[in-house]
PAGU-897519 format. One record per residue (C-alpha): residue number from 1; residue in three letters; x, y, z. Coordinates in pm, whole numbers, padded with zeros to 5 digits. Example, Ala and Ser with C-alpha at 12.3 -4.5 7.8 and 13.67 -1.06 7.14 Angstrom:
2
TIMAR, resi, resn, x, y, z
TIMAR, 1, ALA, 01230, -00450, 00780
TIMAR, 2, SER, 01367, -00106, 00714
***
This chain:
168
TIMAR, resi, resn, x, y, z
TIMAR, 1, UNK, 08453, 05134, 11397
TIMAR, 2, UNK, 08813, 05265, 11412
TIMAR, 3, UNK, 08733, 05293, 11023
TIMAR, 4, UNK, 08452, 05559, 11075
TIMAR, 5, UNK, 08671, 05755, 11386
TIMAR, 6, UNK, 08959, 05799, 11101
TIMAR, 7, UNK, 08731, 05956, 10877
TIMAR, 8, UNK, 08572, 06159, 11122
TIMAR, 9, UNK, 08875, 06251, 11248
TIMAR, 10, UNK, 09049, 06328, 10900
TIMAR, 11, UNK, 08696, 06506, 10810
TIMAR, 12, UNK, 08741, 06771, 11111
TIMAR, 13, UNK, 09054, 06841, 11046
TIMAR, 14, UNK, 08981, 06931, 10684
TIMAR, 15, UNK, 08692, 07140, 10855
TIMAR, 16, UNK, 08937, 07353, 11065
TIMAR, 17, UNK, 09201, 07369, 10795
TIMAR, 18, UNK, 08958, 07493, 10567
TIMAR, 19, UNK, 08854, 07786, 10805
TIMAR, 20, UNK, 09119, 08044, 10687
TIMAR, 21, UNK, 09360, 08236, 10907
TIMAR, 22, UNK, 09286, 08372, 11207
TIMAR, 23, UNK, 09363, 08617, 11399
TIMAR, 24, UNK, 09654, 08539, 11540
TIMAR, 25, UNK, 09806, 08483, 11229
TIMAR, 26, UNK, 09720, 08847, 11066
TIMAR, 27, UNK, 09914, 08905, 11352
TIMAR, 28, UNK, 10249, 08757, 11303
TIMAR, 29, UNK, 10212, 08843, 10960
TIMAR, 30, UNK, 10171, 09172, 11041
TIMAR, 31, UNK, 10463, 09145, 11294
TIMAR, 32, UNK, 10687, 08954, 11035
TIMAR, 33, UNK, 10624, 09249, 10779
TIMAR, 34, UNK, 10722, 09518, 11048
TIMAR, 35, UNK, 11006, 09297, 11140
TIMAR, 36, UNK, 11173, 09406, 10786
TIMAR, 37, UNK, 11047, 09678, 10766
TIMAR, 38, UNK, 11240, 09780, 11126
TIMAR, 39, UNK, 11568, 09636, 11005
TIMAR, 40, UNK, 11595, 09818, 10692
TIMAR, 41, UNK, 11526, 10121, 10940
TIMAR, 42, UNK, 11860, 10123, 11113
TIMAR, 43, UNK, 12097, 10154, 10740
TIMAR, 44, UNK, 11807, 10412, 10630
TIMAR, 45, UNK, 11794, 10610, 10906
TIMAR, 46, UNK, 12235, 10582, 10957
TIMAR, 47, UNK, 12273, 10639, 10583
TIMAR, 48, UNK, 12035, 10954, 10550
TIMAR, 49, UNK, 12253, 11091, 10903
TIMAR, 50, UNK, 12577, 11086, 10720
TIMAR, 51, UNK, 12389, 11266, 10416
TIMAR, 52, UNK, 12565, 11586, 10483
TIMAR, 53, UNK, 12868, 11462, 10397
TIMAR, 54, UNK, 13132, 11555, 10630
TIMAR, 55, UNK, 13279, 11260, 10645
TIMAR, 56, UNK, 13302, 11062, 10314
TIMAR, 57, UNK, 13428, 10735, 10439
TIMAR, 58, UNK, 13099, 10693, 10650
TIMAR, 59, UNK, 12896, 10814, 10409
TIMAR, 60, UNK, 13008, 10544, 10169
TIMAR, 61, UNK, 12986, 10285, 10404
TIMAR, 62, UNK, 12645, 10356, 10529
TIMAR, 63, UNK, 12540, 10405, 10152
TIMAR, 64, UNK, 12684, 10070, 10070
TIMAR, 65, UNK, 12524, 09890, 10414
TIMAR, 66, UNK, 12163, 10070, 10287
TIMAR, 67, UNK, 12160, 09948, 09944
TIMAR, 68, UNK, 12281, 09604, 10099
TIMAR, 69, UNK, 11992, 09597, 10329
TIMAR, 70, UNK, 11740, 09694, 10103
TIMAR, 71, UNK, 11802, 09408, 09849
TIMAR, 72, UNK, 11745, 09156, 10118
TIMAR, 73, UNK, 11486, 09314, 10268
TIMAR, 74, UNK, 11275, 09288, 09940
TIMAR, 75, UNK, 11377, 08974, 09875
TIMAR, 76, UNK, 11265, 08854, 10209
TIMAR, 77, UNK, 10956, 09043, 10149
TIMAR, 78, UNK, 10912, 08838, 09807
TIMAR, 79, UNK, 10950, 08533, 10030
TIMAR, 80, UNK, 10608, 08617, 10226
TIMAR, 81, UNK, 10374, 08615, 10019
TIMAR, 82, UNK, 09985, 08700, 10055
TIMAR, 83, UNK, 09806, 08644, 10346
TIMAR, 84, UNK, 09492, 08350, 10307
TIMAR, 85, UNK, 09390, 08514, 09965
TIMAR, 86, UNK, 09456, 08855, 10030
TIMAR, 87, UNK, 09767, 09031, 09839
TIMAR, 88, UNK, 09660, 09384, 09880
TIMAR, 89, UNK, 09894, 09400, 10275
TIMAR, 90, UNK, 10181, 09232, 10018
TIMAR, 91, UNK, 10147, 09431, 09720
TIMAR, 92, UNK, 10205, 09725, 09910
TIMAR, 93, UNK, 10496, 09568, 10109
TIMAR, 94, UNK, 10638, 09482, 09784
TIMAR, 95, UNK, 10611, 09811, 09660
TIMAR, 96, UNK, 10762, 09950, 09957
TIMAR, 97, UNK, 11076, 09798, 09975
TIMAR, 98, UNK, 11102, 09778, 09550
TIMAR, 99, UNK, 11114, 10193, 09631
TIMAR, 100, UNK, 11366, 10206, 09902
TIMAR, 101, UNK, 11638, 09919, 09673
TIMAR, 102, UNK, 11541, 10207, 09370
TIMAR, 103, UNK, 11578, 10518, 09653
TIMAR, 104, UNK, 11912, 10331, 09744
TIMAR, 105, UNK, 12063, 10243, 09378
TIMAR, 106, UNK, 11943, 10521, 09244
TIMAR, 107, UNK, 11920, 10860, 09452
TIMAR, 108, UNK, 12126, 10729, 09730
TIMAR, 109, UNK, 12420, 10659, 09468
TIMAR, 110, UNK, 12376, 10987, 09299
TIMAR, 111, UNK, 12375, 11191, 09620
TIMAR, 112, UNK, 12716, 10982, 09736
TIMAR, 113, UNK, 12895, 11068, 09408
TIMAR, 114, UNK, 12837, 11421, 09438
TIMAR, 115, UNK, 12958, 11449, 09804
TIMAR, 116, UNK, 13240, 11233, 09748
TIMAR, 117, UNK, 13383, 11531, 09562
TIMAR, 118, UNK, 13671, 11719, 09717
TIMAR, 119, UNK, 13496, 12008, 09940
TIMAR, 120, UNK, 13663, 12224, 09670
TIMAR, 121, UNK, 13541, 12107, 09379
TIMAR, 122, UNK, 13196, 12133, 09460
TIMAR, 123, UNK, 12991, 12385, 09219
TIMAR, 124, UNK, 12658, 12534, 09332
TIMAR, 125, UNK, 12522, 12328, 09037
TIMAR, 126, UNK, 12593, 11989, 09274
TIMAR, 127, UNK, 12430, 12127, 09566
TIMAR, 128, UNK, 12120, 12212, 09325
TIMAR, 129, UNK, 12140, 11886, 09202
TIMAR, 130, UNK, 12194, 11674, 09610
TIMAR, 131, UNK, 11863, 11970, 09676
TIMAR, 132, UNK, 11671, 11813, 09385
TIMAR, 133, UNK, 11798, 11420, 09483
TIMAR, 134, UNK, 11721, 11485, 09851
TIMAR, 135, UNK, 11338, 11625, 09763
TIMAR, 136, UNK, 11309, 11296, 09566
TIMAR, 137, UNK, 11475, 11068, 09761
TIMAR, 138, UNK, 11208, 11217, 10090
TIMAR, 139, UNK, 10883, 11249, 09815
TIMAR, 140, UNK, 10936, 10844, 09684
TIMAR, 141, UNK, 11007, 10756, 10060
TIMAR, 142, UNK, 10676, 10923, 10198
TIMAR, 143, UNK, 10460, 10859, 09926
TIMAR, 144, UNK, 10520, 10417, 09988
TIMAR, 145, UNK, 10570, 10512, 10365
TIMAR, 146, UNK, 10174, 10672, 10382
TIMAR, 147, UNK, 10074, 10359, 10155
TIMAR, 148, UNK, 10234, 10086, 10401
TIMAR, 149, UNK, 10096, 10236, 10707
TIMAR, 150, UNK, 09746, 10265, 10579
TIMAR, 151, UNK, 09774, 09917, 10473
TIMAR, 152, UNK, 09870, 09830, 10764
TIMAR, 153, UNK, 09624, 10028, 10909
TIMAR, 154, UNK, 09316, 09863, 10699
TIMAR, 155, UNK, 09496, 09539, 10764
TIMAR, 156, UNK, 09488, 09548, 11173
TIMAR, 157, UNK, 09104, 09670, 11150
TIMAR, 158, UNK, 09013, 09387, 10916
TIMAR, 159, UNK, 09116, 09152, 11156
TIMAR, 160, UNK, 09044, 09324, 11457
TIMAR, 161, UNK, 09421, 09366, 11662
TIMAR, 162, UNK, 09561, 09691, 11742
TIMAR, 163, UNK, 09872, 09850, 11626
TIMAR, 164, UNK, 10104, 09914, 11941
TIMAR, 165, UNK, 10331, 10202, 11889
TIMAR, 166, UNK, 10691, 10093, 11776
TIMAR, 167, UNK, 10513, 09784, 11562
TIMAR, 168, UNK, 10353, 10031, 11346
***
């Protein structure tokens, strides 16, 4: 007898293992996306407000604390991985934050390096060129921006939570 309750016992759990994720699990996945996503926010959003570059130290520093941030935020994105076996809320993540370390090492560097020059030694051909890095820098950004928040998007409807404003 205690034979046949082990099995049945082992046998149901198997049952409700085998069910797939629910819904409260979309949603901390969801919320453990976002969660990155927010951090890398704050050295973004300081970095891009020191962009005018009136004072070079900061600029520097919140260049070097946004390409910082956005190494470890795709690396902790790598760490996720996809949901049940769904990648396409992933693959998009991944491609998100892949774009902002390339915004940051690439863009971001090349905009720093021309503002870091002595007021005075600035041609009109640098300010063409920060125009040109800034319009690329905001394009890249909004192009995996409108991809991650329809993904998102699809994601929440597919398993039925709503997106509360600030998680979004």
């Amino acid at each position: 007898m205690k034979k046949l309750i082990t099995i049945t016992g082992a046998f149901l759990m198997i049952l409700l293992s085998a069910c797939g994720p629910t819904q409260n699990d979309a949603i901390k996945y969801n919320d453990s996306i976002m969660k990155i996503i927010d951090g890398l926010a704050i050295e973004h959003t300081l970095f891009l407000n020191q962009i005018d570059g009136h004072n070079i130290d900061s600029l520097k520093l919140t260049h070097k604390l946004f390409v910082a941030k956005a190494k470890e935020s795709l690396e902790a994105s790598k760490k996720i991985g996809p949901f049940g076996d769904k990648t396409e809320f992933i693959d998009v993540t991944l491609d998100y934050f892949n774009t902002l370390n390339s915004i940051a090492n690439t863009e971001g560097k090349q905009m720093v390096e021309i503002m870091s020059k002595d007021s005075t030694q600035l041609t009109q051909e640098d300010l063409d060129k920060i125009d040109v890095l800034a319009a690329k820098f905001d394009n890249n950004y909004g192009k995996v921006y409108d991809k991650i928040s329809a993904a998102q998007e699809k994601f929440s409807k597919e398993w039925k939570f709503e997106l509360i404003e600030g998680t979004k």
